[in-house]
N, C-alpha and C positions, 0 to 999 in steps of 0.2 A: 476371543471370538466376539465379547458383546461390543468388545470394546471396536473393535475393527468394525462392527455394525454400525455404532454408534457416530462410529467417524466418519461413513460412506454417508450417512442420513446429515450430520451436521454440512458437508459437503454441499450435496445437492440445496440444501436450504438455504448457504449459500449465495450458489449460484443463482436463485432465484433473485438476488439484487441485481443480476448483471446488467441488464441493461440499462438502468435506474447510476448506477455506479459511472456505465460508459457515457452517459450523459454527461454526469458529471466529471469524467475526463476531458470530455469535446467542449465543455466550457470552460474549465480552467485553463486548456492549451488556446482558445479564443481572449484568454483574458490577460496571458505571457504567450508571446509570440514566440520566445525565446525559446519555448517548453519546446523537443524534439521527440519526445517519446513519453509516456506515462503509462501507470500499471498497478493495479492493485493486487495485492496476494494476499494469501492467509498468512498465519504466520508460519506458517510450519512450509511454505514452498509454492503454493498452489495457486496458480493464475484462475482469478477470478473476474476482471477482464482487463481490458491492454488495448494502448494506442499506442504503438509503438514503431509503428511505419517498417524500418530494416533492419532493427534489432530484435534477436530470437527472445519471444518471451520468456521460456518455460526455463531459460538459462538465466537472464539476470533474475526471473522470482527463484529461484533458488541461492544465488549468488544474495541477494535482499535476503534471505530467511537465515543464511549462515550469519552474515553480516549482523543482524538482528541480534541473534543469540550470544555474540561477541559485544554489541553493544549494550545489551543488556546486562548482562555479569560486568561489565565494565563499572555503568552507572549504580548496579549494587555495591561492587568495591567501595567503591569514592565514596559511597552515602550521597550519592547525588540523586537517587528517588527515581521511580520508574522510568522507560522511556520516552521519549519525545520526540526526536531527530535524530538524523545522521546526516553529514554532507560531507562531502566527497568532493576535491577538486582535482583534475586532470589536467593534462596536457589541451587536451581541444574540449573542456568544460565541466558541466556538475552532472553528480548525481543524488540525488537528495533524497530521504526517506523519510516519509513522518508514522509516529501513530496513527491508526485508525482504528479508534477502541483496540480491544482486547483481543479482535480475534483477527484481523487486518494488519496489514500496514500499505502506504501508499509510496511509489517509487516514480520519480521524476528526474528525466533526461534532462537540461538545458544545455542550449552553447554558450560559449566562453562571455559573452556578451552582455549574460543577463544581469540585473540587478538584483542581485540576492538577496536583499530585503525585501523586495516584492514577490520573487520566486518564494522564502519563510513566508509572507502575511498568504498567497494565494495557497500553498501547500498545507500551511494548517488551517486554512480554511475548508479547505476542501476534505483534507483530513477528518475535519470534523464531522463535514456531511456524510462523507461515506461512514464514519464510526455509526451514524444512526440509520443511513441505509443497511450494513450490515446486520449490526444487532438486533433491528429489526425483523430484518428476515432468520434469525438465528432463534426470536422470540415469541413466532408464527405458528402455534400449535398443531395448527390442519398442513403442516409438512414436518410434524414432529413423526419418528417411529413409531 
């Protein structure tokens, strides 16, 4: 029970980056034309916010949170050290995951088109800034329990 408490309060605390975060979406999708969609989640599933245009959010942040926990035990096997990325190439283009600190991760659509070196520099970039809008608000005592 406390803990189920604990999770709904981390939640909402949260959420209090979101539009801080969404910003930061609508700038990186200005800064890669190629970006189609973008979306941040917790790790464990949880759309925390999303520009995602025609793609159902609440299914690829879940679809990213499985994927996560696969990549993770991956990078522990190997000895290859925490997470960092995932990318994903399809048929009609990427889907790319970065860290975003500890308690995030950040998922990006692009088309077949883009340059994925710049798609990596802008994605861990932006990674980075949501790592400290999240944290931040996870580190806000006056929305603690």
């Amino acid at each position: 029970m406390r803990r189920a408490l604990r999770q709904r309060a981390e939640r909402r605390q949260l959420m209090t980056a979101e539009p801080y975060v969404l910003g930061e979406l609508r700038r990186l999708r200005a800064r890669v034309p190629q970006v189609t969609g973008a979306l941040v989640a917790s790790v464990d599933g949880l759309v925390l916010a999303q520009d995602t245009g025609d793609v159902e959010p609440e299914g690829v942040a879940a679809l990213t949170a499985a994927a996560l926990g696969i990549a993770v035990r991956l990078t522990d096997a190997t000895g290859r050290g925490g997470f960092r990325e995932l990318l994903v190439r399809g048929e009609h283009g990427y889907v790319a995951t970065y860290a975003a600190g500890g308690a995030a991760v950040l998922t990006l659509l692009a088309e077949d088109r883009v340059n994925v070196g710049r798609l990596h520099l802008e994605g861990r970039r932006s990674g980075a800034r949501i790592a400290e809008l999240v944290d931040g608000a996870l580190e806000r005592p006056d929305l603690a329990p």
